[in-house]
Every structure is written in C-alpha cells, then in structure tokens.
Phi, psi and omega in degrees: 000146189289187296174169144085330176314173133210143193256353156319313200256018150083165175091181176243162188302153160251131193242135198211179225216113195301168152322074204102350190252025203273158180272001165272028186224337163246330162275022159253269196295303158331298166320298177272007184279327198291316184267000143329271196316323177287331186287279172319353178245013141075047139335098190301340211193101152281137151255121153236142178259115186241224210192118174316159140128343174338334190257008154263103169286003180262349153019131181288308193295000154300349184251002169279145190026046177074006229236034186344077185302298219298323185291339179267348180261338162289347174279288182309338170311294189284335181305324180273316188286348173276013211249308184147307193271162218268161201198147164219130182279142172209123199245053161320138192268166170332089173322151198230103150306063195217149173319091225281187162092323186273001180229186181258118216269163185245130142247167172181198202213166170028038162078021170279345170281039167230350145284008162240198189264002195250072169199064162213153183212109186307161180294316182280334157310282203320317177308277190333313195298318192285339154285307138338345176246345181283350201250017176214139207277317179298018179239350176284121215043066162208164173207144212205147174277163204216107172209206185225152166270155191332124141336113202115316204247135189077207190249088208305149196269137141229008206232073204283332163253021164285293171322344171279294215305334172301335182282096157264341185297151181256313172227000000 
C-alpha cells in the first residue's frame, strides 16, 4: 500500500513495489542469482515455493503495481528446473493462517486446482511439504501445485511419500 493511505477517507489502496524490491529483481533476477550460487557451491537439492496462477498471465495478482509477480516467479521456476540441480517446485493456493497437519493435502499441475473449490492451504502444510522433499528421493525433479481439503473432509496427509509419488510433472 502506498505511504500516505488512509482507509478512514474511503477509496481504495494503491499497491505498489519500493525501488529495487519490483518482482522482476527479486522473483527473477534474485532468484536466479540464489541458484547460481547454490549451483556453484554444489547445493545437493532447492526446495523453492512459488505460486499457484502462473500459467495465466492475466492473473489479478499480476496487475499489482504493475509488477507481474506470477510471470517473473515462473521464470524462475523454470530457470532452476532447467539448472541441473535436483529440485521441487511447490506451487501453493491461497495461504491459511490455520493449524497445519489436520487436513488431507491436493497435489496438481498448470493451475487445474484453482477450477476447483480445493485451492487454499496452510501455511505450516507448506512448511511441512518443504520440509518433507528434502527426505524423500520421489519428490525430486518435480513440481507440482499444492492445496488441501476443508478441515474435516478426507484424511489428514501423513504419508508424504506416497504424496511426491503422486506428482508427474517436471514443471
């Protein structure tokens, strides 16, 4: 939000991106200076966390502040599976301040979970999944969008690698 709002007087925020912090320098460029370095330094494994909606550039979040976060962080997406080192791309739906571990987590590819009602997730599942790839060899060169179903409904995921295994796409 620009400097200066004030949501007392009505209107709407204007969101906008400081000097040097625009996403093609830090979900780009940034990105790709971070699997450089990881490369040259012989980095057994990236977990990286990108974002469902990518494979539409007209995506809403691309129009904030101009700053077609999702098209510079799918560049990086490919910039690492295209890199050498072994990697798992995790695409997350509509983050959850909510408790991780209670629901039965969805994988899937190219934003087909964002046509269903199963595309939100918490946040400590994501943590747990990034963690989780680092322990299991079926989670390697893959990349896969991520969400969960309601609290209640299914099985709470404990079996993560049956869940890598689920995953076919390499990007």
């Amino acid at each position: 939000m620009k400097p200066g709002f004030d949501p007392t007087q009505g209107g709407r925020p204007e969101f906008y991106f400081d000097d040097g912090a625009y996403p093609e320098q830090v979900d780009w460029i940034g990105q790709k200076n971070q699997i450089d370095a990881a490369k040259a330094a012989g980095v057994k494994q990236i977990v990286l966390v990108g974002s469902m909606g990518g494979t539409n550039p007209n995506h809403p979040l691309n129009s904030l502040g101009n700053g077609n976060i999702l098209v510079w962080k799918r560049k990086a997406e490919q910039y690492l599976a295209d890199s050498g080192i072994p990697y798992t791309i995790i695409r997350p739906g509509g983050l959850l301040d909510k408790e991780g571990g209670l629901r039965e987590l969805i994988v899937g590819k190219d934003d087909e979970l964002l046509q269903t009602e199963t595309k939100t997730i918490p946040r400590a599942d994501v943590a747990e999944v990034c963690v989780q790839a680092v322990l299991f060899e079926e989670a390697k060169f893959k990349a896969f969008d991520l969400a969960s179903k309601p609290e209640g409904t299914g099985t709470p995921t404990k079996d993560f690698k049956d869940l890598f295994s689920q995953v076919t796409s390499r990007f």
